[in-house]
C-alpha positions in Angstrom: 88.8 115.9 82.7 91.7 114.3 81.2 92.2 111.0 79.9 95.2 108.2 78.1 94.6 105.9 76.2 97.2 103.5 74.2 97.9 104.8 70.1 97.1 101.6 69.4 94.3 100.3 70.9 92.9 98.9 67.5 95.8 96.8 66.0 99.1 97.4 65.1 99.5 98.2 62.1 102.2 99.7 61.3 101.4 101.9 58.2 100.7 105.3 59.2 97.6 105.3 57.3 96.2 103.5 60.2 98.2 104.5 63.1 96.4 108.4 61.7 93.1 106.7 61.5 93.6 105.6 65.1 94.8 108.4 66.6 91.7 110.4 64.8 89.5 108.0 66.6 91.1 108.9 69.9 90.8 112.6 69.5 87.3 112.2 68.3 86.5 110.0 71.5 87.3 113.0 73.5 91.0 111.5 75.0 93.6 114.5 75.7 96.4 111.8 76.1 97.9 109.3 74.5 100.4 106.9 75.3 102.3 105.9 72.3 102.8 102.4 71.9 103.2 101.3 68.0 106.0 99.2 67.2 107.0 98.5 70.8 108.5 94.9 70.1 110.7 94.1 67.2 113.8 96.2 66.3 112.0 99.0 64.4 114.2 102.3 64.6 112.3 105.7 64.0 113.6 108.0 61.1 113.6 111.7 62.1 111.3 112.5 59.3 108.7 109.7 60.9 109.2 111.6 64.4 108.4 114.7 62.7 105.5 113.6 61.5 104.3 111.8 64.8 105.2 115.0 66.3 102.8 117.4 63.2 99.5 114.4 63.7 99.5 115.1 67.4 99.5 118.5 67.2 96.4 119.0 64.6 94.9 116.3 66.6 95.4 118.5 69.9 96.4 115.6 71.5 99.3 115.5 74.1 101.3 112.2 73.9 102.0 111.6 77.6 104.3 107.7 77.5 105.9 106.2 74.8 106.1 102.3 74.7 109.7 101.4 73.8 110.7 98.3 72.5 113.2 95.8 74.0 114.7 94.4 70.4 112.8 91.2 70.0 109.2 90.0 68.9 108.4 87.1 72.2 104.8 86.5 71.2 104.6 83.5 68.2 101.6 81.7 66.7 101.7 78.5 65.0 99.6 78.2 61.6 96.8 76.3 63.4 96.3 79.1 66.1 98.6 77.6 69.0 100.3 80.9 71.0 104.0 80.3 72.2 105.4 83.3 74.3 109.2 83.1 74.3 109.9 84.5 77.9 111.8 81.9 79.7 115.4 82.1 78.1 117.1 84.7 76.6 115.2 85.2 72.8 117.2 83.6 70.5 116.2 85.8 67.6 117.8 88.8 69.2 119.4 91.5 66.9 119.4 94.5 69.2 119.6 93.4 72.9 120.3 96.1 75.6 121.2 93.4 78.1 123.5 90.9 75.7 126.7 89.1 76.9 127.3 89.9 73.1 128.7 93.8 73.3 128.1 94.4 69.7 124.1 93.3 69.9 124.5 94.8 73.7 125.4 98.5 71.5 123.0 97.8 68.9 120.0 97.7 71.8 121.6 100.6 73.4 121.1 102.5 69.6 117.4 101.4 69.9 116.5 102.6 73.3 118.4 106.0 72.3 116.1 105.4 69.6 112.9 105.7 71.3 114.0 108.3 73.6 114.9 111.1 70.6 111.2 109.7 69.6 110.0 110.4 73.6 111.6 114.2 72.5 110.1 114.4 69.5 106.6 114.1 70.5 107.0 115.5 73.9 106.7 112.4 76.3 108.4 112.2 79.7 107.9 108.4 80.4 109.6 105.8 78.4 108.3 102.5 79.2 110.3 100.0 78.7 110.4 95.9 78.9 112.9 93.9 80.5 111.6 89.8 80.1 113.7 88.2 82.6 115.2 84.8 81.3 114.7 83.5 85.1 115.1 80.1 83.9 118.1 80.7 83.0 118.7 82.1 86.1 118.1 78.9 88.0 120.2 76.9 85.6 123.4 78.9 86.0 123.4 82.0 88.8 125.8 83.4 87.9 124.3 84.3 84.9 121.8 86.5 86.7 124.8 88.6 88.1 126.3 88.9 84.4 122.8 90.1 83.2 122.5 92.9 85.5 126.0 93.8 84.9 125.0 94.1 81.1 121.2 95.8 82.0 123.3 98.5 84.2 125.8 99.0 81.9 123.2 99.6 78.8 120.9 102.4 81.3 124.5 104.2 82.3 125.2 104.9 78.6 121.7 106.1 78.0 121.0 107.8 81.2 122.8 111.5 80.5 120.6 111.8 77.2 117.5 110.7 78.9 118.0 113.1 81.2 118.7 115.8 78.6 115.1 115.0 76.7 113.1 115.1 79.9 112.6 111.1 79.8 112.6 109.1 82.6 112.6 105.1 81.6 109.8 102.8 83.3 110.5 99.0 83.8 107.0 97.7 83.2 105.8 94.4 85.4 105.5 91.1 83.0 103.4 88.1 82.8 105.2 85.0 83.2 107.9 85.4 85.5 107.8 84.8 88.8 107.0 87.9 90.9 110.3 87.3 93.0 112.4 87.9 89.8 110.5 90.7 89.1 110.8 92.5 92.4 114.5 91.6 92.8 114.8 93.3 89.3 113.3 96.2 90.5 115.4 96.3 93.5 118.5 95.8 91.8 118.3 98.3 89.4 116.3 101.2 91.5 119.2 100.8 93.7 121.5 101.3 90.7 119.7 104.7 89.2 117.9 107.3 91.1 114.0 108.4 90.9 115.7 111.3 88.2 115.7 108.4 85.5 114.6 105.0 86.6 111.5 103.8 87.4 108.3 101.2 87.0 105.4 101.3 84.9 102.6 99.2 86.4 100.6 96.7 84.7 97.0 96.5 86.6 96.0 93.3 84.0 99.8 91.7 84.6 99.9 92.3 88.2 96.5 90.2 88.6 98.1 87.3 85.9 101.2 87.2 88.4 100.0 86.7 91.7 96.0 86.6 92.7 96.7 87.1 96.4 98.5 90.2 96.3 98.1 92.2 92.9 99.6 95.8 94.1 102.8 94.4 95.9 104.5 96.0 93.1 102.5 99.4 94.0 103.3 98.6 98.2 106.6 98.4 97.4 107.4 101.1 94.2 104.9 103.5 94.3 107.4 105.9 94.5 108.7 105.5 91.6 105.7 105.1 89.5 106.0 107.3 86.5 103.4 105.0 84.1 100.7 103.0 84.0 99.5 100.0 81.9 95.4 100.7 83.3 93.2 97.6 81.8 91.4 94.5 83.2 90.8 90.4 83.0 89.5 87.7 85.2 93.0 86.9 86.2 94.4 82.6 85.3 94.2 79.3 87.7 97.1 78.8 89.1 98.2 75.5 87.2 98.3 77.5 83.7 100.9 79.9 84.9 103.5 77.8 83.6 101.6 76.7 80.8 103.1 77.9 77.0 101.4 80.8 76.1 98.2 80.7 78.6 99.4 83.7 80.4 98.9 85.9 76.9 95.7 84.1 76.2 94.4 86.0 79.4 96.1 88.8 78.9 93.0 90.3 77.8 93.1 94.1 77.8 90.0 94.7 78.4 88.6 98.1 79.3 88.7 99.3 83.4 85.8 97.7 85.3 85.1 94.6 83.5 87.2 92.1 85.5 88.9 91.0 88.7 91.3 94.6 89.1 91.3 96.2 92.6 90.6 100.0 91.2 90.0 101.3 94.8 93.7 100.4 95.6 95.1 101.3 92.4 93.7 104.5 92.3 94.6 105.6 96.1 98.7 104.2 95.2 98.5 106.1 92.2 97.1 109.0 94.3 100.5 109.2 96.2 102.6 108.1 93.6 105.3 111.0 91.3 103.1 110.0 88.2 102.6 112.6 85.8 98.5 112.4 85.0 96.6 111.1 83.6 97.3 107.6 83.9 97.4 105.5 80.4 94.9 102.9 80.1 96.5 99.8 77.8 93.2 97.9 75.9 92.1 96.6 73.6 89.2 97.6 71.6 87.3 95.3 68.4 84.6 96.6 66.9 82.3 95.5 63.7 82.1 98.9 62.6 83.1 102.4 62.3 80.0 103.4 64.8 81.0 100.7 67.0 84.4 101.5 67.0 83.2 105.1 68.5 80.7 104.2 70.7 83.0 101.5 72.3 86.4 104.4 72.2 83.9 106.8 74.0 82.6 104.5 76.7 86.4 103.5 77.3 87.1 107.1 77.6 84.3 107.8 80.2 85.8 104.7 82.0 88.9 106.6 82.2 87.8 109.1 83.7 86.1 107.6 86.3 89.4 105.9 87.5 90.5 109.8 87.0 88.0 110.7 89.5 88.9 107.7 91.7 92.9 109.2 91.8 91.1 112.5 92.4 89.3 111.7 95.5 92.0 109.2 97.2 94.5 112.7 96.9 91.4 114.7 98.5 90.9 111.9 101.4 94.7 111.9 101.8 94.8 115.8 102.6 91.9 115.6 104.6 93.6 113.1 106.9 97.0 115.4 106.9 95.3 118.2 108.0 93.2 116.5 110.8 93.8 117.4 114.3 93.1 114.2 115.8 95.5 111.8 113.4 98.7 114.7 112.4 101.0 112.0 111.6 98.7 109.3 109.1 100.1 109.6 105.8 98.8 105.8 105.1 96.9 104.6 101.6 93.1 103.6 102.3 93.1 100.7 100.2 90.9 97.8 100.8 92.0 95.5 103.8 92.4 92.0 102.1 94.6 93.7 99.3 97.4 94.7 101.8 100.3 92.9 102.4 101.7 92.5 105.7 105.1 90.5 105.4 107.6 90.7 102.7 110.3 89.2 101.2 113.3 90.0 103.8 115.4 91.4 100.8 112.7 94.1 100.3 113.4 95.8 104.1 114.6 99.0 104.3 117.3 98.3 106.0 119.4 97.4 103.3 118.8 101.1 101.4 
């Protein structure tokens, strides 16, 4: 069976002495994907020598590389000297050098250079998903509205000029669900700009750890309402945060924990049967993180993640077979529905996310 896990699932380091040593470990686990994911904040650009040679490890390694984690330009996660985390999500960063949605059209260019970046990177190695973040500065938003309007003009603008050469390298971008925002934004992001670019180009990579850090009531919405255009996944589990930390500086990434499938609070049952119906290309990446004392440790732990991802594997595999079964029964011809537990399903929605408006 196949199985994805994240290139870096270690650290990030960013010599390629240890982003070899890691992707070793990952063949050596058994894992026939991978979903590359070093340097995917900061403003890093890729030489074409350094895509050749990501391109030459994966191939002695037999290893297919399935995603590739772009980068949005900035580095949002800080730490004070004495251990304090701040995540800089709320306003627009102010450190930014390369920023595909800028007012600025010279920084706007320069983050349009570093997304074309990553997708002559996606070519290189031979991934079709590019996943990619877009931290919306929703406080901003609520201070002046009209700034939301000019930040979508920018964030359609920037896709336009990438989308022909995308298309050319077999890459479709996938706008991942982030912590921290409020899960209106992020839905009436998705809307906006799913409306703007077809399924050929444009779509969402989910976060199963995020989704449960942005709403505990109703962790797949963004699955009820996307799953069509699912083209990645971010597969990896926590014990979700209390409500009154949400807004808290950096509590959010303090439970962002990336820990391995089955561990936590994650609906897998529902995940798997939307991922089931969804245009993914399998198998779906798992994002984690894995810490280990020791070489031996480090294996045992990458092989017990991998047999975790293959359960979840198995899960996807037997949601498509019970979704057959029930298209080819006589008694229900016309259920095409996703058996997913009944307290994770929502039954009303935000009136901007109707169909009527499509």
């Amino acid at each position: 069976m196949t199985s994805s896990i994240n290139s870096d699932y270690g650290n990030d380091i960013r010599s390629w002495a240890e982003i070899e040593r890691q992707l070793c470990n990952i063949a050596e686990a058994g894992f026939t994907h991978i979903q590359w994911i070093h340097d995917w904040s900061g403003d890093y650009m890729y030489s074409p020598s350094e895509m050749r040679r990501a391109s030459r490890i994966l191939k002695d390694l037999h290893l297919n590389a399935h995603s590739l984690h772009a980068t949005e330009g900035c580095v949002r996660v800080k730490k004070d000297p004495d251990g304090t985390i701040h995540f800089l999500h709320q306003y627009r960063h102010p450190e930014y050098r390369k920023d595909y949605t800028s007012e600025d059209e010279e920084l706007r260019e320069a983050g349009v250079s570093l997304l074309r970046n990553r997708i002559d990177m996606c070519e290189a190695i031979g991934a079709h998903a590019m996943v990619l973040h877009m931290q919306l500065p929703y406080k901003m938003f609520l201070k002046d509205p009209s700034s939301k309007e000019r930040y979508f003009e920018q964030v359609c603008k920037s896709f336009a000029e990438v989308e022909n050469a995308a298309k050319t390298a077999g890459v479709r971008i996938a706008l991942e669900n982030l912590p921290g925002t409020p899960v209106e934004e992020i839905l009436d992001s998705f809307k906006r700009v799913f409306h703007a670019f077809g399924p050929g180009f444009m779509g969402m990579c989910y976060d199963s750890g995020h989704a449960t850090l942005q709403t505990t009531h109703d962790p797949l919405i963004f699955l009820e309402l996307f799953y069509d255009r699912l083209f990645a996944t971010h597969l990896q589990d926590n014990d979700s945060i209390a409500q009154e930390l949400f807004d808290v500086d950096g509590q959010v990434i303090v439970h962002d924990k990336h820990r391995v499938p089955f561990t936590g609070v994650v609906n897998w049952e529902g995940i798997a049967a939307y991922v089931a119906k969804s245009p993914i290309e399998l198998p779906a990446d798992l994002e984690v993180g894995i810490s280990a004392s020791s070489e031996e440790e480090e294996m045992e732990l990458l092989r017990d993640c991998r047999r975790r991802a293959e359960r979840f594997g198995k899960m996807v595999e037997d949601a498509k077979r019970r979704s057959q079964e029930r298209s080819c029964s006589p008694q229900s011809p016309q259920t095409q529905t996703v058996s997913v537990p009944s307290s994770s399903v929502r039954t009303t929605f935000p009136s901007s996310f109707t169909d009527s408006d499509e």
